[in-house]
Every structure is written in C-alpha cells, then in structure tokens.
C-alpha positions in Angstrom: 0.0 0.0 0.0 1.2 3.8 -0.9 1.7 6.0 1.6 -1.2 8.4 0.2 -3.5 5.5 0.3 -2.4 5.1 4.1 -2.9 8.8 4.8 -6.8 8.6 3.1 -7.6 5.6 4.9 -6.3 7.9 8.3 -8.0 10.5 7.6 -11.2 8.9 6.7 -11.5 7.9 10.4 -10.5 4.1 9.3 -8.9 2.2 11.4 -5.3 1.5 10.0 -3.9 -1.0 12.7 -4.3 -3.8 10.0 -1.7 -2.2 7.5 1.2 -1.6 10.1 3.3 -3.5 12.0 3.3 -3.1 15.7 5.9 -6.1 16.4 9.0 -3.4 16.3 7.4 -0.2 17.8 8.9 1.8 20.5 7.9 4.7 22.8 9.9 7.5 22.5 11.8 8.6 25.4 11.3 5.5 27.6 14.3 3.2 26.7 16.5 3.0 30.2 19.9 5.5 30.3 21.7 4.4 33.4 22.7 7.1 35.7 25.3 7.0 38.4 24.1 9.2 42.0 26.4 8.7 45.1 23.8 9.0 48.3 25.3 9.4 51.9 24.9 5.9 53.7 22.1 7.5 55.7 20.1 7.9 52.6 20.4 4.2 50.9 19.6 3.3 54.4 16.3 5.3 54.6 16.0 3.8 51.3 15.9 0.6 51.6 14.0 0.2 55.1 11.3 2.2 52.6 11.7 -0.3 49.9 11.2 -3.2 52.2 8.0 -1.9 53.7 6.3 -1.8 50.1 8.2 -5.3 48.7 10.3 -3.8 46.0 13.7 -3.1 44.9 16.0 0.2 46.3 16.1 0.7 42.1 12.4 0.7 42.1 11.5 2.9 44.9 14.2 5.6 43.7 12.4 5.9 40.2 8.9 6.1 41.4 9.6 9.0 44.0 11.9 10.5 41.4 9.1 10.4 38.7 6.3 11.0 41.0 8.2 15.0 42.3 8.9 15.2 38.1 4.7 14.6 37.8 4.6 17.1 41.1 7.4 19.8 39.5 5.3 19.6 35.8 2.1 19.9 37.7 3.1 22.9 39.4 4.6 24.7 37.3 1.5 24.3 34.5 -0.8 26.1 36.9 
C-alpha cells in the first residue's frame, strides 16, 4: 500500500492497525539511560527500610519517588 492511500484511509477515520506493524514499535523517550548518583549511607539506608516496607527493589522505589516530584514539578509549574 502507498503511503497516500495510508494517509486517506487515516483521515477517513478508518482504522489503520491492519496495514502496520506493531511487532517493532517503540515509545519515544522510555528506553532505560543508566545514571550513576552517590547518596550518603544514611540515605540508601532510609532507602531501603522504605523499599522493604512496600516489597520492592531500592532501584524501584528511587524511580517512582523520582518520577512521582517530576509529575509534582510539571504539575506545578503548568498552573
């Protein structure tokens, strides 16, 4: 199929999910980068006393609170 037959089928409200191929898609921005943060020994403590009370990883824990203050910062600062 052309491209310009794939654009009038879109645009017609059609749905198009037949003529691609989802097998290789990816998400923008969501691949992992690895970061390296040095914490004081009080801190990976705190951290993983936290992580143990909810039954997941020091990782884990560390990349929800860190996303959930991004969600907090993009909130705020829209308003």
């Amino acid at each position: 199929m052309k491209a310009e037959e794939l654009d009038a089928l879109f645009d017609s409200g059609e749905d198009i999910s037949e003529h691609l191929d989802l097998t290789t898609t990816k998400r923008i921005g969501t691949q992992p980068k690895k970061v390296n943060v040095d914490f004081p020994e009080w801190i990976v403590n705190a951290l993983d006393i936290e992580a143990k009370k909810i039954g997941v990883t020091r990782q884990s824990i560390i990349k929800v609170w860190i996303a959930e203050r991004l969600k907090a910062e993009q909130t705020h600062k829209a308003s």
